[in-house]
Steps between C-alpha positions, in 0.01 A plus 500: 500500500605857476619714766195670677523800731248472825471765754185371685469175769194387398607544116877323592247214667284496233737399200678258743173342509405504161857318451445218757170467336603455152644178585870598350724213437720634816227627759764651757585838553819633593541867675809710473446800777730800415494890588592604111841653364539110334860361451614152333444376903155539474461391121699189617230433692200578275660254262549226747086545620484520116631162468336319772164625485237567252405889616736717682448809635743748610383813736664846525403684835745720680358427821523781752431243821868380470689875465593629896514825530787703272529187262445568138150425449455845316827463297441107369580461134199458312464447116171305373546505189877367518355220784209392272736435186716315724206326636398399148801346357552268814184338466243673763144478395385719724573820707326641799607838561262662791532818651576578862122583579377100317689299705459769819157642452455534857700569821720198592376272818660207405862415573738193373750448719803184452665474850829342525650533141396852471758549833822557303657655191240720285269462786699658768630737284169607338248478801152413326585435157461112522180581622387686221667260288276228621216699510477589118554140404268311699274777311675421185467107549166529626398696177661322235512138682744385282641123498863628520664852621858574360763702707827567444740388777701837509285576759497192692378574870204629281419162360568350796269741681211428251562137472446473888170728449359292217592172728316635807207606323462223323461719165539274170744576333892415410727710553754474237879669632722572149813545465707863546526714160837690440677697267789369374731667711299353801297780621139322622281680288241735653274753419656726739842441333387791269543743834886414484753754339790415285741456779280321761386281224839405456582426897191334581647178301675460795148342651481191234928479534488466824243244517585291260912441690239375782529122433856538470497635854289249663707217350803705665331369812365885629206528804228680422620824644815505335332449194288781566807720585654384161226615342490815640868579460462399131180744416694763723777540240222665291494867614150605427362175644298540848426184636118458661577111557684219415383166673508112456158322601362164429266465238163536479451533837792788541554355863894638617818316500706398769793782479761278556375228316724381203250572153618168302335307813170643418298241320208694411508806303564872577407770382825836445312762478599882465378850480713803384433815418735674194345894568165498532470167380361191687665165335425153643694187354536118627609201475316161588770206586469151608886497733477218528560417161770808394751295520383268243373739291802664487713187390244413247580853313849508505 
């Protein structure tokens, strides 16, 4: 089918309907949930809803719930017109793009709150944002009740936060973690990446640099704190990088790690996890590793 533009709930619903009740060949629906300014991330996964389902639909809503107060709600890049072409050559069938006051017509009494996994990283740096985060897509998943819901693990406490949510309100649907986009030169891609001038666009490589020596450094035989102070050190030699965080958690559950406790005797996996800011922008970057297995992994590529 060709791309169609909805801005309504009950006309989103409505064609989701009509498609289950056509009978297609491939009844399920997958949902790709973005706020806008698309990149190749988010067109990577369009195209993989694209493959596994027979109707996908991709939303664009900069949703204000998740902005604290001095973030750049206001300033968040926006082009439609650029996000719908994008939209259309990766495969989405549909796109719901509602305004503030369609999915908020009326003051908020409901909260969505994630204990626990919401306690660290973005979530102690940006007090209420997982909330609003969960908020809009239990709305979002509620309204489109797709089959499967694609996210891109660049932000992985957030699928970890919504996984949990989904689990403990027993909402139907998969949730589908993809893989980390980047540009060639490593950089994670990101809308906000736009934000970044010349020269902090050329430091902030140090994020996916640093990260990726990680395995080398577990398999060196490093605790968790020392890796943490590696990390650190190594993202410090960057002069325009501030650090918010850099952490090592397990994963999903992003429970700590003992401090002194040697990483390559961790046999489950863990989440390295940072947040810098190169001037006024906010960067986040990770890496998921089994440590258990570095050591193997790195024999088997050399």
């Amino acid at each position: 089918m060709n791309l169609k533009i909805v801005r309504t709930i009950v006309e989103l619903r409505q064609e989701i309907a009509d498609y289950r009740l056509s009978k297609p060949v491939n009844p399920s629906v997958g949902f790709v949930p973005t706020m806008g300014f698309l990149h190749e991330g988010h067109a990577s996964l369009i195209r993989q809803s694209s493959a596994s389902n027979g109707l996908t639909v991709l939303s664009i809503f900069v949703n204000p719930t998740q902005f604290g107060p001095g973030e750049d709600l206001d300033k968040y890049p926006r082009d439609e017109q650029r996000d719908l072409r994008i939209a259309a050559d990766s495969g989405a069938d549909l796109v719901f793009m509602p305004s503030v006051q369609e999915m908020y017509p009326n003051r908020r009494l409901t909260t969505v709150t994630v204990s626990e996994v919401t306690d660290r990283l973005c979530g102690a740096s940006r007090p209420g944002h997982f909330d609003g985060v969960a908020l809009v897509v239990a709305k979002l998943l509620n309204i489109v009740q797709p089959d499967r819901a694609y996210f891109g693990l660049k932000d992985a406490q957030q699928i970890a936060v919504i996984a949990s949510m989904v689990q403990d309100l027993n909402i139907p649907v998969e949730i589908v973690p993809c893989p980390i986009v980047r540009e060639p030169d490593g950089l994670a891609l990101s809308s906000r990446n736009v934000y970044l001038e010349p020269e902090e666009r050329k430091q902030a490589l140090i994020l996916s640099q640093s990260l990726s020596q990680a395995a080398e450094w577990i398999h060196e035989g490093l605790t968790s704190s020392q890796l943490v102070q590696r990390l650190k050190d190594e993202i410090n030699r960057s002069p325009l990088a501030d650090i918010d965080y850099v952490d090592i958690l397990k994963y999903p559950d992003l429970g700590p790690i003992e401090a002194d406790k040697q990483l390559s005797e961790v046999d489950n996996r863990v989440l390295i996890a940072v947040a810098v800011r190169f001037g006024k922008t906010r960067l986040i970057d990770n890496r998921l590793l089994n440590p258990a297995e570095v050591g193997a992994q790195l024999c088997f590529a050399k």
